[in-house]
C-alpha positions as CSV (number, residue, x, y, z in Angstrom):
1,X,35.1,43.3,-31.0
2,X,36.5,40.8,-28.7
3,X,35.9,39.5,-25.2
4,X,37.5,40.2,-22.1
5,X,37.7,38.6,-18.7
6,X,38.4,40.8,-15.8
7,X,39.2,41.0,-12.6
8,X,39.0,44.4,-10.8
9,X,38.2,46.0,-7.4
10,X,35.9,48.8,-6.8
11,X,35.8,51.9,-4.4
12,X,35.4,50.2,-1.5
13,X,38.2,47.8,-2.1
14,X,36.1,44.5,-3.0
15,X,36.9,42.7,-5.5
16,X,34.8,42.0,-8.7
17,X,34.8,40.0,-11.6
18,X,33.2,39.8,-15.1
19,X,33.5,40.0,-18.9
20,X,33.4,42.8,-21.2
21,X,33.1,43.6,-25.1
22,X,36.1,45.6,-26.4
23,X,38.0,46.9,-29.5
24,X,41.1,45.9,-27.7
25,X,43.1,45.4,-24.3
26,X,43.9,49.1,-23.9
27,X,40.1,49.9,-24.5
28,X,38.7,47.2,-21.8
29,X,40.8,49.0,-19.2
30,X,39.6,52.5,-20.0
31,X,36.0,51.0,-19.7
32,X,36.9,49.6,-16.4
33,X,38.3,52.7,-15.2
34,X,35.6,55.6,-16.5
35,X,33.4,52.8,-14.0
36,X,35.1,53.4,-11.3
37,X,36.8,49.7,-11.0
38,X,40.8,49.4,-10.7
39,X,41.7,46.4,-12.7
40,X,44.0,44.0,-11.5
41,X,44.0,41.6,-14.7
42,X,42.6,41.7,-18.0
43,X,42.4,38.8,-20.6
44,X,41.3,38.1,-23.7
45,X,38.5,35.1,-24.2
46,X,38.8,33.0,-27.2
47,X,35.5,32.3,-28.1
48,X,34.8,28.7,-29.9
49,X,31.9,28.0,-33.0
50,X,29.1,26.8,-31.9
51,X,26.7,24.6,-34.1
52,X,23.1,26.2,-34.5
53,X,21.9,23.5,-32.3
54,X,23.4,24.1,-29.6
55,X,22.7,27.7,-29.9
56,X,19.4,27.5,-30.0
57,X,19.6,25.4,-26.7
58,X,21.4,28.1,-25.1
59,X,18.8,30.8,-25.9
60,X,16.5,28.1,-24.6
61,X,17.6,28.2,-21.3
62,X,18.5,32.0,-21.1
63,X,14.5,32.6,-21.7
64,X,14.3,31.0,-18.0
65,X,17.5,32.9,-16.7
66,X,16.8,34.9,-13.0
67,X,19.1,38.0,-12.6
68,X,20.6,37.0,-9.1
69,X,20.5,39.7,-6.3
70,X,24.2,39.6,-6.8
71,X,23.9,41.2,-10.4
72,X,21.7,43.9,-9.2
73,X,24.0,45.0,-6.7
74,X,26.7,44.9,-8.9
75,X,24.6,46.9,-11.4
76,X,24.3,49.4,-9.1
77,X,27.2,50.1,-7.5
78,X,28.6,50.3,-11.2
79,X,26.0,52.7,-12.1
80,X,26.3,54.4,-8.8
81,X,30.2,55.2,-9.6
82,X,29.4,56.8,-12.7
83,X,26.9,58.8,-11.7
84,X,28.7,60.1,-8.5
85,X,31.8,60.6,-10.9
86,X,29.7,63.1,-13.0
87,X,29.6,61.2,-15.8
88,X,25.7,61.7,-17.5
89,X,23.1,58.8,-16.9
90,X,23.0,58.3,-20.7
91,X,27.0,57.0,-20.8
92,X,26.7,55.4,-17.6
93,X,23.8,53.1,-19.0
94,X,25.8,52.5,-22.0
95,X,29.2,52.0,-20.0
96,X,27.8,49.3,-17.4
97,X,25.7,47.7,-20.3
98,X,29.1,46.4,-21.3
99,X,30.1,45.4,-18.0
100,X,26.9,42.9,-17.2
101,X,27.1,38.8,-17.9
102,X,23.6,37.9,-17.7
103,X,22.1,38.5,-20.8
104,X,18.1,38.9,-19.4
105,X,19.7,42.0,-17.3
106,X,21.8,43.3,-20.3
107,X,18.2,42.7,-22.8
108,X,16.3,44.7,-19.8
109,X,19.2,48.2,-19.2
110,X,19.4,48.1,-23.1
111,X,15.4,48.8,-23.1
112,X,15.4,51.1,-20.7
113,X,18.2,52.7,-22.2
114,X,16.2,53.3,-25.0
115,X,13.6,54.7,-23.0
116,X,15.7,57.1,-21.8
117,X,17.2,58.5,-25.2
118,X,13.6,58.8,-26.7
119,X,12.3,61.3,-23.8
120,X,11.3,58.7,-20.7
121,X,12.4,59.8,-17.3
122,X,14.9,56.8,-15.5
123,X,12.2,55.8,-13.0
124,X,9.5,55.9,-15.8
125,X,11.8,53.8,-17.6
126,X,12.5,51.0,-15.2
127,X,8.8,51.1,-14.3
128,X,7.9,49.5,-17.7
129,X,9.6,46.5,-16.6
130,X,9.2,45.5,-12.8
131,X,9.8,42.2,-13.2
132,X,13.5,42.7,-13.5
133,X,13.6,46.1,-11.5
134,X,11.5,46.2,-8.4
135,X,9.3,48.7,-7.5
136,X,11.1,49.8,-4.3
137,X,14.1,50.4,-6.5
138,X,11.8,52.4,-9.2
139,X,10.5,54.5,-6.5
140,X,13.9,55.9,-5.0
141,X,15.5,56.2,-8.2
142,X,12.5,58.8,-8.5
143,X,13.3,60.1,-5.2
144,X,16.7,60.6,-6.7
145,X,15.5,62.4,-9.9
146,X,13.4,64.6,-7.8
147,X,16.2,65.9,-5.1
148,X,18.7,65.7,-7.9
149,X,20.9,63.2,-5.8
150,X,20.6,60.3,-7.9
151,X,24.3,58.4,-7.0
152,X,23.6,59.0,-3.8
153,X,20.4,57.5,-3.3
154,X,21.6,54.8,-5.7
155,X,24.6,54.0,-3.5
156,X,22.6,54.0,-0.7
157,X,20.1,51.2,-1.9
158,X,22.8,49.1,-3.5
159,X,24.5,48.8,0.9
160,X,20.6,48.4,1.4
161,X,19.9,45.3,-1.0
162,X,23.6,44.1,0.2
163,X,22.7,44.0,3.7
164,X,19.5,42.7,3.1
165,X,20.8,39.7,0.8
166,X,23.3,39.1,3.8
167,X,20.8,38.9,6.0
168,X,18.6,36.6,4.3
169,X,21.1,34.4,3.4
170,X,21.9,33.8,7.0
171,X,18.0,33.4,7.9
172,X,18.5,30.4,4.9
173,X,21.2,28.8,6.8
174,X,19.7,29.4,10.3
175,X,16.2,27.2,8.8
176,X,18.3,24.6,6.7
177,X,18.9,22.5,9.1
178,X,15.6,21.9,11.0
179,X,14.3,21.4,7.3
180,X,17.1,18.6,6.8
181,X,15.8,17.2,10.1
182,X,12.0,17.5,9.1
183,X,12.4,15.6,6.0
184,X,14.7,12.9,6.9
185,X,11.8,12.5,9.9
186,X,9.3,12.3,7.6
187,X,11.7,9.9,5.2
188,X,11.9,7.7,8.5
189,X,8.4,7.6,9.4
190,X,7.3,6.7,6.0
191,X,9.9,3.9,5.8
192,X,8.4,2.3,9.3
193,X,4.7,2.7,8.4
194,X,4.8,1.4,4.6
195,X,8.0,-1.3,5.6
196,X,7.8,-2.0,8.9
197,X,4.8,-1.8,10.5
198,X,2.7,-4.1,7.9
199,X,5.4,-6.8,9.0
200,X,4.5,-6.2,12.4
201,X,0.6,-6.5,11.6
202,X,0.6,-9.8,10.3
203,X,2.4,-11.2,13.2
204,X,-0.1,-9.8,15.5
205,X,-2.4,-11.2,13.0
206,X,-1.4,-14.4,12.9
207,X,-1.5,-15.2,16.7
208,X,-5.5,-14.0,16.4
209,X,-4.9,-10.8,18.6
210,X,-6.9,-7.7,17.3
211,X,-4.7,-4.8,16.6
212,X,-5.1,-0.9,18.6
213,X,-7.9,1.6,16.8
214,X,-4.8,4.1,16.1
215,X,-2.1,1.3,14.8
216,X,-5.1,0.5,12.8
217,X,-5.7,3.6,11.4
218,X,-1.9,4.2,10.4
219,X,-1.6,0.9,9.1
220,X,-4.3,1.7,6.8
221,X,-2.9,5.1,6.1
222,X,0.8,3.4,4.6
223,X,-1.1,1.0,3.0
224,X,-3.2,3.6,0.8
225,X,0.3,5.2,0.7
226,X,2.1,2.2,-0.8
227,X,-0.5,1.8,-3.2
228,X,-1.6,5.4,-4.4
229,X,2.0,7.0,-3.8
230,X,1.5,9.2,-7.1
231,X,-1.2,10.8,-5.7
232,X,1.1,12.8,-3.3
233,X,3.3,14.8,-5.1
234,X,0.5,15.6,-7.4
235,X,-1.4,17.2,-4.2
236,X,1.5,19.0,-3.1
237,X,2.2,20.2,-6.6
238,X,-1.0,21.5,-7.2
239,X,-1.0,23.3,-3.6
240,X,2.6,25.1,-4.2
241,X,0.7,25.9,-7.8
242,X,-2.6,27.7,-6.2
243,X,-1.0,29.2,-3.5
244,X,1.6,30.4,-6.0
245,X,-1.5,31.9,-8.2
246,X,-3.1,33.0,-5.5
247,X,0.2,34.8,-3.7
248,X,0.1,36.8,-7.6
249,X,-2.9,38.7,-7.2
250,X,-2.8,41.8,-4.8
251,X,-5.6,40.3,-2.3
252,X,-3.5,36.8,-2.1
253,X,-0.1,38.6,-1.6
254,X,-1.4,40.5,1.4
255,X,-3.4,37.5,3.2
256,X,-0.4,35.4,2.9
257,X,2.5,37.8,3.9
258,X,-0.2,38.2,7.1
259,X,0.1,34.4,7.5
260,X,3.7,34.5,7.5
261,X,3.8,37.2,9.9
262,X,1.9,35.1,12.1
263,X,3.6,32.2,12.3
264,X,5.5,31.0,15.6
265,X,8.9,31.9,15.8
266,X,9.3,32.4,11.8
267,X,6.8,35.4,11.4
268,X,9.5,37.0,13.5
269,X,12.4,36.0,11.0
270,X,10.1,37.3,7.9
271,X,9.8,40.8,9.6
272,X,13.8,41.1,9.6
273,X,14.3,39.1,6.3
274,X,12.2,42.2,4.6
């Protein structure tokens, strides 16, 4: 078996890229087109030896991989295709299996895959593993097994996610710049009361004039700062870790998607972000 790079474009006319696992150049195109995919160029990857070291780093790091939002969609517009082409779920699953690169999403349709040969209904399937496949996904693939229109509703939630990932990464763009301004504000701020201000203080200090309660109070603040920096990040890591805990259990998720939905101006932008 070699490995193929490809470059294709799908019913809708976009244009998609990827690798695939094939018994030859004539066979990666026929894979290509029983998914639906017109291919525009197909070539050959030369794989290079890799030492067992190096390997094992890989397979290090592909234990932490995230299968994008980008891989889903692609997954199911694939899988979509196929179905709506009249090709059975079985050979679709084993067609677009070939067709994804991360390896965590490959690992998870080859499972459920499995499921599926041994008896398991296709929701049932993906339900075993909702880490990868979310439960909104799980429950109208159901939908589609129960109306028997199971491209369809497929095709319909991969425009859905689509949509939604657009939207979302244009709520990211819209907040990155008061973030950029927040933190080089509190950058600033920091600087003058742990730099500045103490310079300031003994000059005040010298001339035997008592300083303000609240320059006082914020003098002492970046001086504790200065001296106890460390104790910072350690505070904020461990609040990002219990809210993160908390936000796990089904009482935490709820109280804090409430909280978000309450919040000035962004509650607003969490309703439309989904």
């Amino acid at each position: 078996m070699a490995s193929f790079a490809y470059k294709a474009r799908d019913s809708s006319g976009k244009s998609v890229q990827g690798n695939l696992d094939a018994g030859g150049r004539e066979e990666a195109l026929k894979h290509l087109r029983q998914l639906g995919l017109v291919p525009t160029q197909v070539k050959e990857v030369k794989t290079k030896t890799d030492s067992k070291d190096s390997t094992a780093s890989k397979d290090l790091f592909e234990d932490f991989e995230r299968v994008s939002t980008e891989q889903m969609i692609l997954f199911n517009i694939q899988l979509a295709n196929l179905l709506n082409a009249g090709i059975t779920l079985l050979a679709s699953l084993n067609a677009v299996t070939h067709q994804i690169e991360s390896k965590k999403l490959r690992q998870a349709i080859e499972k459920v895959t499995r499921r599926v040969e041994e008896g398991d209904g296709f929701s049932d399937a993906l339900a075993k593993d909702t880490k990868i496949f979310p439960m909104l996904f799980v429950n109208m693939v159901r939908a589609g097994e129960a109306s028997g229109k199971l491209g369809l509703i497929m095709t319909r939630y991969a425009a859905f996610t689509e949509s939604e990932a657009d939207l979302k990464n244009k709520i990211t763009g819209a907040l990155m710049y008061p973030f950029i301004l927040l933190t080089a504000g509190f950058g600033v701020a920091l600087f003058i009361v742990t730099t500045i201000l103490p310079k300031f203080v003994q000059i005040f200090v010298s001339v035997g004039l008592n300083l303000p309660g609240p320059t006082l109070v914020i003098y002492n603040a970046g001086q504790w700062t200065k001296q106890y920096w460390y104790v910072i990040p350690m505070v904020i890591g461990g609040i990002i870790f219990s809210v993160g805990a908390y936000g796990k259990t089904p009482k935490g998720r709820l109280n804090l998607d409430r909280i978000k939905l309450k919040i000035p101006l962004f509650g607003a932008l969490y309703r439309k972000a989904g």
